[in-house]
C-alpha positions, 0 to 999 in steps of 0.5 A: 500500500502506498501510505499517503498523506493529506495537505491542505489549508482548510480542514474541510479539503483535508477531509475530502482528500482523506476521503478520496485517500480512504477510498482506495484500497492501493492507498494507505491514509496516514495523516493530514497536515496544513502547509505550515505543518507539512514538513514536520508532519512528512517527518513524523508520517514518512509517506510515500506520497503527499497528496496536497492542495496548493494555493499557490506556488509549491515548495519542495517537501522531502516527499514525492507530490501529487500536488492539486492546483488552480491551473496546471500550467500555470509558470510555477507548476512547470517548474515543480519537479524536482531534480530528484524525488523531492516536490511535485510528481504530478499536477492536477487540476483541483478539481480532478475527478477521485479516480483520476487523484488516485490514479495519480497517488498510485503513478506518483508512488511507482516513482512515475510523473503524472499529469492531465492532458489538459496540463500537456498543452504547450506551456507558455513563456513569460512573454507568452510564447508558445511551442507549435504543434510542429515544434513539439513533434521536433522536440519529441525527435530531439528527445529520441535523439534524432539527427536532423536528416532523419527529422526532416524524412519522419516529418516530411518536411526539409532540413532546413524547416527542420533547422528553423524549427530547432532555432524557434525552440532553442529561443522560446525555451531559453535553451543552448543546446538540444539536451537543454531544450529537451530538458526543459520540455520534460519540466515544463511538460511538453514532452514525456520521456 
């Protein structure tokens, strides 16, 4: 069983995620705590997964979170995940269906990321730039690690648009290189590995 812990500010969603936690016999409710109590209480719990609603930005607990927010794509949940096991595993929107918190608890607790289709769209810079859909199709051969020849044949496009199409990336994502743009896509939700 996945022992679970509960985080919330208010008591009453506390108890609807308890319930939700409860209701599942793949999941282990071992406490609840409100944010300012969370990391004595991961202390104390050592839960394998927190499952916690934020109001805002999210800090790092010494436990992987399912963390339940305002809107998933928001600039701060893109940049939720931890390098190692610490902070969000998976974003979900608050108003997620139980079965769909669940099944992210129990992903989140196999050691696997998890979120939403609806957080999957292209995530916007601050300047509001977004990916195409063409460039995340360019993005995703990167990640595989396909050199531009074999891009340009898999997409039936040139190498030249293919070229373009990494410099577009390279600029929306901040990225130098083509490890660093696939990096980047991976956080901010983009692509999946």
């Amino acid at each position: 069983m996945i022992r679970t812990l509960v985080c919330a500010s208010s008591a009453p969603v506390r108890a609807d995620l308890a319930a939700i936690v409860r209701g599942d016999s793949r999941l282990e409710y071992v406490g609840e705590a409100s944010p300012l109590e969370l990391d004595r209480s991961v202390a104390a719990f050592a839960p394998d997964v927190v499952l916690e609603q934020r109001d805002g930005g999210g800090e790092a607990t010494a436990a992987p979170t399912v963390a339940l927010v305002d809107d998933p794509r928001a600039a701060w949940a893109a940049e939720a995940y931890g390098a190692d096991d610490r902070g969000a595993r998976a974003i979900l929107a608050r108003d997620a269906a139980p079965e769909t918190i669940v099944a992210a608890v129990v992903a989140v607790g196999a050691g696997l990321v998890a979120m939403q289709p609806r957080a999957l769209a292209p995530a916007a810079r601050a300047d509001g730039e977004r990916l195409t859909a063409r460039e995340i199709e360019v993005l995703g051969e990167l990640a595989r690690g396909v050199p531009n020849k074999t891009i340009a044949g898999r997409l039936a496009i040139s190498e030249h648009t293919v070229k373009f199409h990494i410099a577009s990336i390279f600029a929306k994502l901040g990225a130098a290189s083509r490890t660093e743009a696939v990096t980047k896509g991976v956080r901010r939700g983009l692509i999946m590995l």
